[in-house]
DOLUM-214494 format. One line per field, with one value per atom (N, C-alpha, C): residue number from 1; residue in three letters; atom name; x, y, z; chain. Coordinates in Angstrom, 2 decimals, decimal comma, padded with zeros to 5 digits, m for minus. Layout:
num	NUM / ...
residuo	ala / ...
atomo	CA / ...
c1	X / ...
c2	Y / ...
c3	Z / ...
cadena	A / ...
END
This chain:
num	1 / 1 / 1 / 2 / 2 / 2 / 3 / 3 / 3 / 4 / 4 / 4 / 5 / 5 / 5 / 6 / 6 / 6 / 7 / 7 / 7 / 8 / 8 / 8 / 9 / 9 / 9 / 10 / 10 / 10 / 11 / 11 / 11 / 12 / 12 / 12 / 13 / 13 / 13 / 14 / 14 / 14 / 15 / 15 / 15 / 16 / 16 / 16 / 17 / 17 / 17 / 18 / 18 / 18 / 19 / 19 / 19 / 20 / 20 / 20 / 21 / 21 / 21 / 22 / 22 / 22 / 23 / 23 / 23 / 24 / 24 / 24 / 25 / 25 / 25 / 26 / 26 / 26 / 27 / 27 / 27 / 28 / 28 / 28 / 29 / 29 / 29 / 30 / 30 / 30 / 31 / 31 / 31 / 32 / 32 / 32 / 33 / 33 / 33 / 34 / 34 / 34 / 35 / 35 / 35 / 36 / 36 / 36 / 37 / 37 / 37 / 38 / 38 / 38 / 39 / 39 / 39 / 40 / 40 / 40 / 41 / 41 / 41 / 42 / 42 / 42 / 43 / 43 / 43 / 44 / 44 / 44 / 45 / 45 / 45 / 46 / 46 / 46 / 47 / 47 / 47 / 48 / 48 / 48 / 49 / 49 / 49 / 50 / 50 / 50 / 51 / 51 / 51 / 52 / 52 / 52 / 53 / 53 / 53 / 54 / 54 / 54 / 55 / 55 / 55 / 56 / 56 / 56 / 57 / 57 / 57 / 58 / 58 / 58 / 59 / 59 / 59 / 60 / 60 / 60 / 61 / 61 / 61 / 62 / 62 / 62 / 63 / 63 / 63 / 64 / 64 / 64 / 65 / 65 / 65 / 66 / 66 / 66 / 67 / 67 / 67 / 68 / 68 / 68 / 69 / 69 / 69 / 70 / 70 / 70 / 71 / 71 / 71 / 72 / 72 / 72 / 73 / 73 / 73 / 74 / 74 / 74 / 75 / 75 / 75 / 76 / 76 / 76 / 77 / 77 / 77 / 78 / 78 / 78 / 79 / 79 / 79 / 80 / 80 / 80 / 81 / 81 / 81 / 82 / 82 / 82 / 83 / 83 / 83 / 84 / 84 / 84 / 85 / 85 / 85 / 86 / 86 / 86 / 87 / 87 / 87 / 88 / 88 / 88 / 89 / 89 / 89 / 90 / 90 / 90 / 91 / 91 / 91 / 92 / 92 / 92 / 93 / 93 / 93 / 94 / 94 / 94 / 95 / 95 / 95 / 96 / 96 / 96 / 97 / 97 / 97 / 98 / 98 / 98 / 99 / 99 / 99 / 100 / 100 / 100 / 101 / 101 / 101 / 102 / 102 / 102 / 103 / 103 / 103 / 104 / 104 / 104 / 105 / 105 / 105 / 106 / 106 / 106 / 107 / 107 / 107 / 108 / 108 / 108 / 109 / 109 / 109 / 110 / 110 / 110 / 111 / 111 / 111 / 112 / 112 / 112 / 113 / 113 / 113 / 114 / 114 / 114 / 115 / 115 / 115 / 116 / 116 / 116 / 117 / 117 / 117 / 118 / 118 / 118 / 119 / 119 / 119 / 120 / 120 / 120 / 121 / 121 / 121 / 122 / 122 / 122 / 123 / 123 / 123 / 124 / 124 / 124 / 125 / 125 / 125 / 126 / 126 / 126 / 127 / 127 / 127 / 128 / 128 / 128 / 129 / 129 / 129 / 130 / 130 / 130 / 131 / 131 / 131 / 132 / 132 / 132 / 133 / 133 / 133 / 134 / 134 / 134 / 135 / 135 / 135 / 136 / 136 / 136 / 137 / 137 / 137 / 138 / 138 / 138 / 139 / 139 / 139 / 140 / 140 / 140 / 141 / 141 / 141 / 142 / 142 / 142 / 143 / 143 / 143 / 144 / 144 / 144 / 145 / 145 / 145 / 146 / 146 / 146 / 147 / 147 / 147 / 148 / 148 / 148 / 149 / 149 / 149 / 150 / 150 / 150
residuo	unk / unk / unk / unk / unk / unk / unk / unk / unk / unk / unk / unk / unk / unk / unk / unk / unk / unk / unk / unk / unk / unk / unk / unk / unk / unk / unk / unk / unk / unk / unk / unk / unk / unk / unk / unk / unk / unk / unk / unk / unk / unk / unk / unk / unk / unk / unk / unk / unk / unk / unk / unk / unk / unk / unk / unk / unk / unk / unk / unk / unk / unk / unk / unk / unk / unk / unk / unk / unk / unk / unk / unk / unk / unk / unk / unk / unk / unk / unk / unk / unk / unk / unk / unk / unk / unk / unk / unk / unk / unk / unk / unk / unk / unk / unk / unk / unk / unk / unk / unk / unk / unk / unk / unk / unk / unk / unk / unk / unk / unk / unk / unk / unk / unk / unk / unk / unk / unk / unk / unk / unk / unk / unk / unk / unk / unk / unk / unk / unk / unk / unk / unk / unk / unk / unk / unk / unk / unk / unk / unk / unk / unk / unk / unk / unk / unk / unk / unk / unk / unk / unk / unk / unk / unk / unk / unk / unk / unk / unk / unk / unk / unk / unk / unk / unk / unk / unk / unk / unk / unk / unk / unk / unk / unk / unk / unk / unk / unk / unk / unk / unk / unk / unk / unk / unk / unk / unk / unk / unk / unk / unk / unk / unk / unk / unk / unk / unk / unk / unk / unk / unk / unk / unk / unk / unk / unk / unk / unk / unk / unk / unk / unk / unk / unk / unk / unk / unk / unk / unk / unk / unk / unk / unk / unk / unk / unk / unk / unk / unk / unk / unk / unk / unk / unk / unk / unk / unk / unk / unk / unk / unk / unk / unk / unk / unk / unk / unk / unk / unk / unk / unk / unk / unk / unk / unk / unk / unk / unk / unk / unk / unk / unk / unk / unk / unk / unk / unk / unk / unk / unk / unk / unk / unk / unk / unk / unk / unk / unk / unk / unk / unk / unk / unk / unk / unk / unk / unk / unk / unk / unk / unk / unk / unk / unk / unk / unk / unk / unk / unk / unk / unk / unk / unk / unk / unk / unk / unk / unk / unk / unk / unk / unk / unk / unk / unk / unk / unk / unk / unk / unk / unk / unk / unk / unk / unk / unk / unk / unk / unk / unk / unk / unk / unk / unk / unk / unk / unk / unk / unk / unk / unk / unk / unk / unk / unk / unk / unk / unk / unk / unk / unk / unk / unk / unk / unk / unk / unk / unk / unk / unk / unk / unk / unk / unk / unk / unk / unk / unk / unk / unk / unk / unk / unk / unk / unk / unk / unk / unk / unk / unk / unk / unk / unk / unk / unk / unk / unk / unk / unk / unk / unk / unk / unk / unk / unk / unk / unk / unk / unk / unk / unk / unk / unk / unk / unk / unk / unk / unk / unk / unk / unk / unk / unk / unk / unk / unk / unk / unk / unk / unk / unk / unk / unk / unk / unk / unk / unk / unk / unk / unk / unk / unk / unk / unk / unk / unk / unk / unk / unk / unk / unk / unk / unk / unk / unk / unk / unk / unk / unk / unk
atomo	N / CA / C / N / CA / C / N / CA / C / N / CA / C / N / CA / C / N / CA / C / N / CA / C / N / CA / C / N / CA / C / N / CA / C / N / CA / C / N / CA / C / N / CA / C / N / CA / C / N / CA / C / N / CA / C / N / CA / C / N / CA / C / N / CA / C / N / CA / C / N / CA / C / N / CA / C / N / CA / C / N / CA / C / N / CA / C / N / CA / C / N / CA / C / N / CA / C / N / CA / C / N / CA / C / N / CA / C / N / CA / C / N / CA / C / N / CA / C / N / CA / C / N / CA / C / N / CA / C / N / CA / C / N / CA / C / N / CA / C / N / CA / C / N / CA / C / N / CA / C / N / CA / C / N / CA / C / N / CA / C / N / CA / C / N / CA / C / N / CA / C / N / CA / C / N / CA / C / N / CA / C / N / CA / C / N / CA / C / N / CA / C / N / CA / C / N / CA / C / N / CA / C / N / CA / C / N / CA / C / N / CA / C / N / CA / C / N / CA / C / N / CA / C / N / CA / C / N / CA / C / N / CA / C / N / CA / C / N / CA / C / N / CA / C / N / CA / C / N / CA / C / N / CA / C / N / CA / C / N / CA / C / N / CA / C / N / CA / C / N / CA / C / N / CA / C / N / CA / C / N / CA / C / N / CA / C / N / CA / C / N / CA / C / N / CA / C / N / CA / C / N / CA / C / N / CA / C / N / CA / C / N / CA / C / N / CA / C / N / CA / C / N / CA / C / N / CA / C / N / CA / C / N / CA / C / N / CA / C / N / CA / C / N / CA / C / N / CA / C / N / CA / C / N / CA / C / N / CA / C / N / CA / C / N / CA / C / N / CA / C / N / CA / C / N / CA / C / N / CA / C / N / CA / C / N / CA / C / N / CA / C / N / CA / C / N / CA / C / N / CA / C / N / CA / C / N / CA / C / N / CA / C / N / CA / C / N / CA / C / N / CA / C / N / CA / C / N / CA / C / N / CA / C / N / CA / C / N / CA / C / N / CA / C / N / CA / C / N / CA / C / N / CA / C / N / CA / C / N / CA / C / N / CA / C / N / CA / C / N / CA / C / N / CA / C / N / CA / C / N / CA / C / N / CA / C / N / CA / C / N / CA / C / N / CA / C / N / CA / C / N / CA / C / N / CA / C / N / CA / C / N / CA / C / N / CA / C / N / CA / C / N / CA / C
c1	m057,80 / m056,73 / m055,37 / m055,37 / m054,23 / m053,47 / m052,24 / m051,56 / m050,95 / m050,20 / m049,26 / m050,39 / m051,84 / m052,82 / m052,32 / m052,65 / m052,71 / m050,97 / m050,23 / m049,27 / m048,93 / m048,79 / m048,61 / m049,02 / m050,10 / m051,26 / m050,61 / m050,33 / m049,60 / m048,25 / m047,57 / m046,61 / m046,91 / m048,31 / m048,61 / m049,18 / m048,71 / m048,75 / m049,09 / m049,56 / m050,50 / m052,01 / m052,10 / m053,42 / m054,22 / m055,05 / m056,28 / m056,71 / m056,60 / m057,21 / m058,24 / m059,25 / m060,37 / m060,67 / m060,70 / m060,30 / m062,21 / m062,88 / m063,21 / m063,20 / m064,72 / m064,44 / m066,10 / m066,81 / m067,98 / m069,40 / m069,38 / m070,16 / m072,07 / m072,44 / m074,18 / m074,69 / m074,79 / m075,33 / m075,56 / m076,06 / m076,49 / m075,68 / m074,88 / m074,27 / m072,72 / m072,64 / m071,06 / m071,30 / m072,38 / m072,35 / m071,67 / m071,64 / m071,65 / m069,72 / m068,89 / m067,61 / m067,07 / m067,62 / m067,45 / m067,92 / m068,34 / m068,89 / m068,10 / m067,01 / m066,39 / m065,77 / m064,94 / m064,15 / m063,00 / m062,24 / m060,21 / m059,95 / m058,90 / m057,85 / m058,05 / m058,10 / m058,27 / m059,53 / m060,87 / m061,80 / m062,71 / m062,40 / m063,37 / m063,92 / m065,27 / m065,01 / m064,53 / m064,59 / m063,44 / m063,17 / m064,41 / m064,89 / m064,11 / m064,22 / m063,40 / m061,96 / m061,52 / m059,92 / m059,15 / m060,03 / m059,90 / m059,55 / m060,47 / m060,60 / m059,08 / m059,18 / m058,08 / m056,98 / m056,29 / m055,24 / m055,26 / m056,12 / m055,65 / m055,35 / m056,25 / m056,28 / m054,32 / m054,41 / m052,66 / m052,11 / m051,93 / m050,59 / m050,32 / m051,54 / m051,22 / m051,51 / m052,43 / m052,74 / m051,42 / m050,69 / m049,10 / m049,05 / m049,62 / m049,40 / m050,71 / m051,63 / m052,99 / m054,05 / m053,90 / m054,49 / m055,40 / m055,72 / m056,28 / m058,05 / m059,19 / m060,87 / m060,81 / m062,02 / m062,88 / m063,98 / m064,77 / m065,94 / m066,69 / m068,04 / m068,75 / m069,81 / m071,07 / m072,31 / m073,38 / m073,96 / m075,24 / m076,42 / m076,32 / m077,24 / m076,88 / m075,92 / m075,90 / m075,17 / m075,89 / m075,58 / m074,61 / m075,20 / m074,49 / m073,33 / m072,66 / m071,27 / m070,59 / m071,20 / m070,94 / m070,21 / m070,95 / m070,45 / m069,19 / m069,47 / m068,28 / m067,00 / m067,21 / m065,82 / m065,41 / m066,18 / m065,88 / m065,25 / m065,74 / m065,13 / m063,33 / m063,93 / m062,03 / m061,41 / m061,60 / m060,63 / m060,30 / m061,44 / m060,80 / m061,62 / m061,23 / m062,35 / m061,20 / m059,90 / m059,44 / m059,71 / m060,11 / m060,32 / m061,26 / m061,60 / m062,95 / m063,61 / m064,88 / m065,49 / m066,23 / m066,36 / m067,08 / m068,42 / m069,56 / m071,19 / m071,57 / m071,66 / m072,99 / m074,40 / m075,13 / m076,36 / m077,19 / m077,62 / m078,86 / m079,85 / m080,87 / m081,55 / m082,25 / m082,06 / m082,88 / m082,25 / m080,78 / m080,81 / m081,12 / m081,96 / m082,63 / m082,22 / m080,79 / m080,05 / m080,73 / m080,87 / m081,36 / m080,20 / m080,53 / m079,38 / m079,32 / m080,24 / m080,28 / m079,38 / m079,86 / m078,84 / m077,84 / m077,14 / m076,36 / m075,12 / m076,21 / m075,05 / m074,37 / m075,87 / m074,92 / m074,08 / m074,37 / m073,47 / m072,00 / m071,86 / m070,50 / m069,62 / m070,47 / m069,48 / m068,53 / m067,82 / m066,83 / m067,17 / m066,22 / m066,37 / m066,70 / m066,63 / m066,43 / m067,58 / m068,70 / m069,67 / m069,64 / m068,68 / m067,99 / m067,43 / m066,85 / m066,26 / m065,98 / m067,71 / m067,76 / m068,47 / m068,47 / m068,82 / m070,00 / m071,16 / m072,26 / m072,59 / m073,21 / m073,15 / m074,84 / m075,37 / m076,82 / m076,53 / m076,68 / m076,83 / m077,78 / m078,38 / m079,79 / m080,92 / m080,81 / m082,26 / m082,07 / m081,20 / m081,05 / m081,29 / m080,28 / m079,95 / m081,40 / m081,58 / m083,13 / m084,61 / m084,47 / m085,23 / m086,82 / m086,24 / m087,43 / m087,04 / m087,93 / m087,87 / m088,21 / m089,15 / m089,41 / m088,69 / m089,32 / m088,47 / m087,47 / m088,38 / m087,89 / m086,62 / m086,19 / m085,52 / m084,09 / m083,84 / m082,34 / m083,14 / m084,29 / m084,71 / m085,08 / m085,82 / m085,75 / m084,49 / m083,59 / m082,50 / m081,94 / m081,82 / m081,07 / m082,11 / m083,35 / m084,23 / m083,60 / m083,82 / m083,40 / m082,09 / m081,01 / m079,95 / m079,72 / m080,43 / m080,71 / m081,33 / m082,44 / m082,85 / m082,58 / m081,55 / m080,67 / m079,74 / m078,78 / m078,06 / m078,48 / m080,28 / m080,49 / m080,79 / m081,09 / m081,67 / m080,26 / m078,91 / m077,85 / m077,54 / m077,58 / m077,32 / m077,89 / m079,69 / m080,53 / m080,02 / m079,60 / m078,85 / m077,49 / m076,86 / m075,87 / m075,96 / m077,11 / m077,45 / m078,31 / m078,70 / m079,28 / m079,08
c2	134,40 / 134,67 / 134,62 / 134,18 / 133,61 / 133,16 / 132,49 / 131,38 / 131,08 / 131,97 / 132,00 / 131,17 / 131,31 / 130,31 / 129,24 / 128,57 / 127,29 / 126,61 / 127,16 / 126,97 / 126,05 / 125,91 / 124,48 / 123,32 / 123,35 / 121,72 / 121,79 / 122,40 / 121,77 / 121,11 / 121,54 / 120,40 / 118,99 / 118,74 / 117,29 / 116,67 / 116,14 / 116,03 / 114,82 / 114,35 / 112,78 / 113,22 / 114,67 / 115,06 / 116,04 / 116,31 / 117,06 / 118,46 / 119,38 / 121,03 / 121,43 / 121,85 / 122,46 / 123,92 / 124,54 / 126,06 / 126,50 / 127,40 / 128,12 / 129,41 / 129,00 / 129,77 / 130,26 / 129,87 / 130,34 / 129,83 / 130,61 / 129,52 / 129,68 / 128,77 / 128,44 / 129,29 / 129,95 / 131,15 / 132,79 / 133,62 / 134,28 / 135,50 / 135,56 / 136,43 / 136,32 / 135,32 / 135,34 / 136,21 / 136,59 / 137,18 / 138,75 / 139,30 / 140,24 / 140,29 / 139,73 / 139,67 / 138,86 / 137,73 / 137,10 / 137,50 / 138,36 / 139,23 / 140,39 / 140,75 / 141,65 / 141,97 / 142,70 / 142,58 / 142,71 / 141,73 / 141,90 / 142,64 / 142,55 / 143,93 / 143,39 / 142,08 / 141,43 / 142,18 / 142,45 / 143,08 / 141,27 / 140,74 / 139,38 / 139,40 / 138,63 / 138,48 / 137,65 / 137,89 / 137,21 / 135,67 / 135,17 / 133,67 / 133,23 / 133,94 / 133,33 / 133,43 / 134,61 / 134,70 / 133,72 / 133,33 / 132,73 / 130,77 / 130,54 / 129,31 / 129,48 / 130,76 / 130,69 / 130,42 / 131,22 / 131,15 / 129,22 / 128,81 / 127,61 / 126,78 / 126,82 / 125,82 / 126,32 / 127,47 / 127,54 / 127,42 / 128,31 / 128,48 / 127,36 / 126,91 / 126,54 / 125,14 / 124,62 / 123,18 / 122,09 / 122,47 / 121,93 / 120,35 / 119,82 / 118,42 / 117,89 / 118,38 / 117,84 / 117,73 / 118,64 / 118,14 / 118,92 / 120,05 / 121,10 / 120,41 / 121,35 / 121,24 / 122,57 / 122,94 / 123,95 / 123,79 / 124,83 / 124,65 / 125,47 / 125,09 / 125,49 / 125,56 / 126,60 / 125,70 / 125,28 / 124,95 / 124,24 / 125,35 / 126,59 / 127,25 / 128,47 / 128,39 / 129,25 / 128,33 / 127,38 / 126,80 / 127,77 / 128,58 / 129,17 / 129,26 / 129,87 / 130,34 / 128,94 / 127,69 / 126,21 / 126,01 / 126,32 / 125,59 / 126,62 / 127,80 / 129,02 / 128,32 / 127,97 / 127,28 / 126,04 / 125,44 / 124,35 / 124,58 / 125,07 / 125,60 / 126,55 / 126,80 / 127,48 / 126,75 / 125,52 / 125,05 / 123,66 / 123,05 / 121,76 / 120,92 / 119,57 / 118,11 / 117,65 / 117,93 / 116,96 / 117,21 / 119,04 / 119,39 / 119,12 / 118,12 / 117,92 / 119,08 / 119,45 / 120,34 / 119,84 / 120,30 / 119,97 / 121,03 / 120,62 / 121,35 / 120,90 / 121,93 / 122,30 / 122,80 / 123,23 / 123,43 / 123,07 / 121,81 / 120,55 / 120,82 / 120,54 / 120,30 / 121,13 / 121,81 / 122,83 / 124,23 / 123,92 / 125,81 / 125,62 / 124,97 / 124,90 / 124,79 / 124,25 / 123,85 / 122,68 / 123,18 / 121,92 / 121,05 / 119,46 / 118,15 / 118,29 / 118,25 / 117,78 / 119,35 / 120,51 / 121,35 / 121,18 / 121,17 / 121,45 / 120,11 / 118,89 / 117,89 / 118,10 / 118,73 / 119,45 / 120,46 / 121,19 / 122,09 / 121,92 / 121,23 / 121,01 / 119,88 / 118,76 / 117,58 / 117,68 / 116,76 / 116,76 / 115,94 / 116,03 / 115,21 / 113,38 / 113,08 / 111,99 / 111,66 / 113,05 / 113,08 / 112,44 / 112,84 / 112,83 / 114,17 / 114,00 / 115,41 / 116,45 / 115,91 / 116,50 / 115,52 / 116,69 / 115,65 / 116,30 / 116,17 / 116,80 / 116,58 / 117,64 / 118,06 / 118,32 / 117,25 / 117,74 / 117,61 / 118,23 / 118,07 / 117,96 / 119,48 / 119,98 / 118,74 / 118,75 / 117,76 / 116,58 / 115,58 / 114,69 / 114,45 / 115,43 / 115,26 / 115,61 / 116,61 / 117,31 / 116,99 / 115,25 / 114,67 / 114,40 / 113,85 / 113,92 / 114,28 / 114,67 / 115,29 / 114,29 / 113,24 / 111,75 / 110,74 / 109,94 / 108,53 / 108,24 / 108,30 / 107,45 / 108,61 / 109,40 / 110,19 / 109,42 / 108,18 / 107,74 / 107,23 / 106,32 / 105,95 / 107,01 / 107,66 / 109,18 / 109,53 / 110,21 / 110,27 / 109,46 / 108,17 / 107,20 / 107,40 / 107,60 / 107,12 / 108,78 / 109,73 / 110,78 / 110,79 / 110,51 / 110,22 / 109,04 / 108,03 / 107,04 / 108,17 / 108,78 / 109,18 / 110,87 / 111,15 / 112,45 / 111,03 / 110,33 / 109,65 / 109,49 / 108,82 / 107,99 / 109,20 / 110,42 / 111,95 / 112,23 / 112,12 / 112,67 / 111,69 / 110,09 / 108,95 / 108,89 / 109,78 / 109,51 / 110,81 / 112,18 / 113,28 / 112,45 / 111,97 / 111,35 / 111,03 / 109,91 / 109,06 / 110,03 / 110,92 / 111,54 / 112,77
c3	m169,57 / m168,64 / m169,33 / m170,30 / m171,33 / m171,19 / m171,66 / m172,24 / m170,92 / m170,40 / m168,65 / m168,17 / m167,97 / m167,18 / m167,29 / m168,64 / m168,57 / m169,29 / m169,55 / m169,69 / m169,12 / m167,47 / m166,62 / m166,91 / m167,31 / m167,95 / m168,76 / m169,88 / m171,07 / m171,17 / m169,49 / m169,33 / m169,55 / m169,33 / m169,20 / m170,13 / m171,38 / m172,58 / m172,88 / m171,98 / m172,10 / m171,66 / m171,13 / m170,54 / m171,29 / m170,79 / m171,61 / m171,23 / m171,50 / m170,90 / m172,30 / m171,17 / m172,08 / m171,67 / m172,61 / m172,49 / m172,76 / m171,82 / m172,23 / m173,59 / m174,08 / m175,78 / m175,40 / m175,71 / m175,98 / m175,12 / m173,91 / m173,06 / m172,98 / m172,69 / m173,12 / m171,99 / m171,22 / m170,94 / m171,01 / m171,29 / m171,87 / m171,86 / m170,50 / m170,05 / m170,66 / m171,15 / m171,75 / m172,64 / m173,69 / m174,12 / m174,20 / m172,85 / m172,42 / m172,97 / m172,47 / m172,69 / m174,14 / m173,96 / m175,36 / m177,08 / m177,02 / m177,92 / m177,98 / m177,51 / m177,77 / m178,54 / m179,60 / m180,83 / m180,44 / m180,74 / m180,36 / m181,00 / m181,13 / m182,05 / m182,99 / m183,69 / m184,92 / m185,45 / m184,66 / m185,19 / m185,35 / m184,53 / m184,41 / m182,90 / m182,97 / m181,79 / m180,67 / m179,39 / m178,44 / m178,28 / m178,35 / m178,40 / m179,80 / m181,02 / m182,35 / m182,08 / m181,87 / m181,22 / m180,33 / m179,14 / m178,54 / m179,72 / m180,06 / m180,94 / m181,79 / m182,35 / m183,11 / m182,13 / m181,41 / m180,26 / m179,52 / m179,18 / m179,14 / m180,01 / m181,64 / m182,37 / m182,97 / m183,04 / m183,66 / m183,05 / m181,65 / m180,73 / m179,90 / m178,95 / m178,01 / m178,05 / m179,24 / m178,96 / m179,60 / m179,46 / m179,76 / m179,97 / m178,86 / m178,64 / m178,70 / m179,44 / m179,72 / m178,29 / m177,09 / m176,25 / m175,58 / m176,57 / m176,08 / m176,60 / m175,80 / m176,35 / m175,84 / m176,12 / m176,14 / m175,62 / m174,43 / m173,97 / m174,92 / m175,85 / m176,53 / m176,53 / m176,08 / m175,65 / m176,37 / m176,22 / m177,11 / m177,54 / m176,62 / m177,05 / m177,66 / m178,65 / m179,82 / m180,82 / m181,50 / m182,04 / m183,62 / m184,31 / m185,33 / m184,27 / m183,25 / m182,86 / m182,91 / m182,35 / m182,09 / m183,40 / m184,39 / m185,99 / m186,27 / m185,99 / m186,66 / m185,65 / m184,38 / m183,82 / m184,34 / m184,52 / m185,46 / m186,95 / m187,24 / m188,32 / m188,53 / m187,32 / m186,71 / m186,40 / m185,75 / m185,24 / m186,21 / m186,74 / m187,27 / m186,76 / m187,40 / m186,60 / m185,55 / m186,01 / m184,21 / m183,02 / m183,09 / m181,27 / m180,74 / m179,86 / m179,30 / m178,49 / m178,33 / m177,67 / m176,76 / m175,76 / m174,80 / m174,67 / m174,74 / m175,06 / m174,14 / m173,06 / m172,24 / m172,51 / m172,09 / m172,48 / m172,63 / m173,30 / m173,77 / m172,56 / m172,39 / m171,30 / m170,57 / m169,35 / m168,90 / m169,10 / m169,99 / m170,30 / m171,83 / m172,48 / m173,69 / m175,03 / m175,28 / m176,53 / m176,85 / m178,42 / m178,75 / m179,81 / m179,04 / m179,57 / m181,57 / m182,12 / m183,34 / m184,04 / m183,42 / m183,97 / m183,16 / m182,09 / m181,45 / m182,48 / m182,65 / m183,48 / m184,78 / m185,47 / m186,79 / m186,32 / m186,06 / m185,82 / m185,19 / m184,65 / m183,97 / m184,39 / m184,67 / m185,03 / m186,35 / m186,17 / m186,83 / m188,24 / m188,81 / m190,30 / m190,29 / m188,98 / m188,64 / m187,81 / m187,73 / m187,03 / m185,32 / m184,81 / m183,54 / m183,26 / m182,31 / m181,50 / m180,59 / m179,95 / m179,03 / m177,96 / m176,51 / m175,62 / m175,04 / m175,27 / m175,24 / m174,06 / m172,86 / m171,74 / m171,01 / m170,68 / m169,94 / m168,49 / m167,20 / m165,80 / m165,41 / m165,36 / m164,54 / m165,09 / m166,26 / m166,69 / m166,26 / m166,21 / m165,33 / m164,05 / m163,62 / m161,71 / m161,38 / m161,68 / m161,34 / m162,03 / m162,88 / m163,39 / m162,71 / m161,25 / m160,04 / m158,43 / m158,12 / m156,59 / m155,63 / m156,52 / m155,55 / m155,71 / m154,59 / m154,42 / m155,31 / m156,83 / m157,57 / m158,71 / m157,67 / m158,23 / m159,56 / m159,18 / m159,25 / m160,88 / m160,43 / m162,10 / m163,02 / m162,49 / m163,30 / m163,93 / m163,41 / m163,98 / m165,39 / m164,59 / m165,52 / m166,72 / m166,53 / m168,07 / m168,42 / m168,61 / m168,87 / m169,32 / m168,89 / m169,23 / m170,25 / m170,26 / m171,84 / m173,02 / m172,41 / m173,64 / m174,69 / m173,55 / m174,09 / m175,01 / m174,64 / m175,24 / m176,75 / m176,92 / m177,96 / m178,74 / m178,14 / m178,93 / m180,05 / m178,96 / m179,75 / m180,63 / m180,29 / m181,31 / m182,73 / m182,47 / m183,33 / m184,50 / m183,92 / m184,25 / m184,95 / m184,83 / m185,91 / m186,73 / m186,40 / m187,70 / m188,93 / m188,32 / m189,21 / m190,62
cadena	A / A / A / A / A / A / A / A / A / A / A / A / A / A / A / A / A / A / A / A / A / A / A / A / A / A / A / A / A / A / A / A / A / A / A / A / A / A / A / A / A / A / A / A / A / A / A / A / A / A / A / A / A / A / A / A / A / A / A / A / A / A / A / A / A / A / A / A / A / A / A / A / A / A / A / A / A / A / A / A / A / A / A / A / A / A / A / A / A / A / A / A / A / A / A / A / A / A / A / A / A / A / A / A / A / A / A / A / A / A / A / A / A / A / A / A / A / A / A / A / A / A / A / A / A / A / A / A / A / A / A / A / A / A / A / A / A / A / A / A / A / A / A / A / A / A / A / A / A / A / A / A / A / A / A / A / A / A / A / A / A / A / A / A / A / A / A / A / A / A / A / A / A / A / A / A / A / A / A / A / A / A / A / A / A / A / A / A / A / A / A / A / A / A / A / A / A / A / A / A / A / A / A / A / A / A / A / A / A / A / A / A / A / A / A / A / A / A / A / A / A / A / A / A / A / A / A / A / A / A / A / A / A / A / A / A / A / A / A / A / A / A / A / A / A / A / A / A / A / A / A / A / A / A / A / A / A / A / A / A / A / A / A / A / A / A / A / A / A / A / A / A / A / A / A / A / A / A / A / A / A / A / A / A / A / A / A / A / A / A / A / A / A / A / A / A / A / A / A / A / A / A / A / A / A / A / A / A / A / A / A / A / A / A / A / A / A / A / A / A / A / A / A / A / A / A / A / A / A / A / A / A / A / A / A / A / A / A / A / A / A / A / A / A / A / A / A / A / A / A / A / A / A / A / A / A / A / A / A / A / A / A / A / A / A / A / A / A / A / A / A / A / A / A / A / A / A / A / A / A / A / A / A / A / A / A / A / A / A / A / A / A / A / A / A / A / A / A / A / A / A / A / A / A / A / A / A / A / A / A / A / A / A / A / A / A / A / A / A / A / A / A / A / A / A / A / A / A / A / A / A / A / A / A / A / A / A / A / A / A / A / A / A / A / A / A / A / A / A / A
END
């Protein structure tokens, strides 16, 4: 939507905006794959345009998803280790953690804020829906912990 969008949030320079770049369903493809005038495509442009122009006061991320991990690392690679990314995908739209961690983290093997819903929330349909979850949600945790250390 560009810069006029979010221009307003960046009044607020103690706060955080995360910009759509490259998202974990299949269909971004369709637009995000496009070539700018640069002759890149839109999702890299995009990375570039915040990591130079607009992330001014350090407060910009990037939504990146988990299931194209090579694009995950090429934004990473555009932008730097300070911008955190936010990764959707893990879970029931089928990114997998151990690449999704190389690929994205930072030099500091941090960086991002890795994103499961559906596999959680939708862990069980019974009773015991709430413990379901929570164990699911421990063991995405110890998947990405074990993905660090590694």
């Amino acid at each position: 939507m560009g810069f006029d969008s979010i221009e307003p949030y960046l009044a607020w320079k103690d706060r955080g905006i995360i910009i759509l770049c490259r998202t974990s369903n299949p269909g971004g493809s369709d637009l995000q794959f496009v070539e700018s005038a640069s002759g890149e495509p839109l999702y890299l442009h995009v990375a570039s345009m915040v990591a130079e122009k607009w992330n001014t006061h350090g407060q910009c991320g990037l939504v990146v998803g988990a299931t194209f991990p090579e694009e995950l690392s090429k934004v990473r690679a555009r932008v730097g280790d300070a911008m955190p990314l936010l990764v959707p995908g893990i879970g029931a739209q089928g990114g997998d953690i151990e690449e999704t961690v190389t690929a994205g983290r930072n030099i500091a093997g941090t960086g991002m804020m890795i994103n499961s819903s559906r596999a959680i929330l939708y862990a069980s349909s019974d009773e015991n829906w709430k413990e379901e979850a929570a164990r699911v949600a421990r063991e995405t945790r110890d998947q990405i912990n074990q993905a660090r250390a590694g």
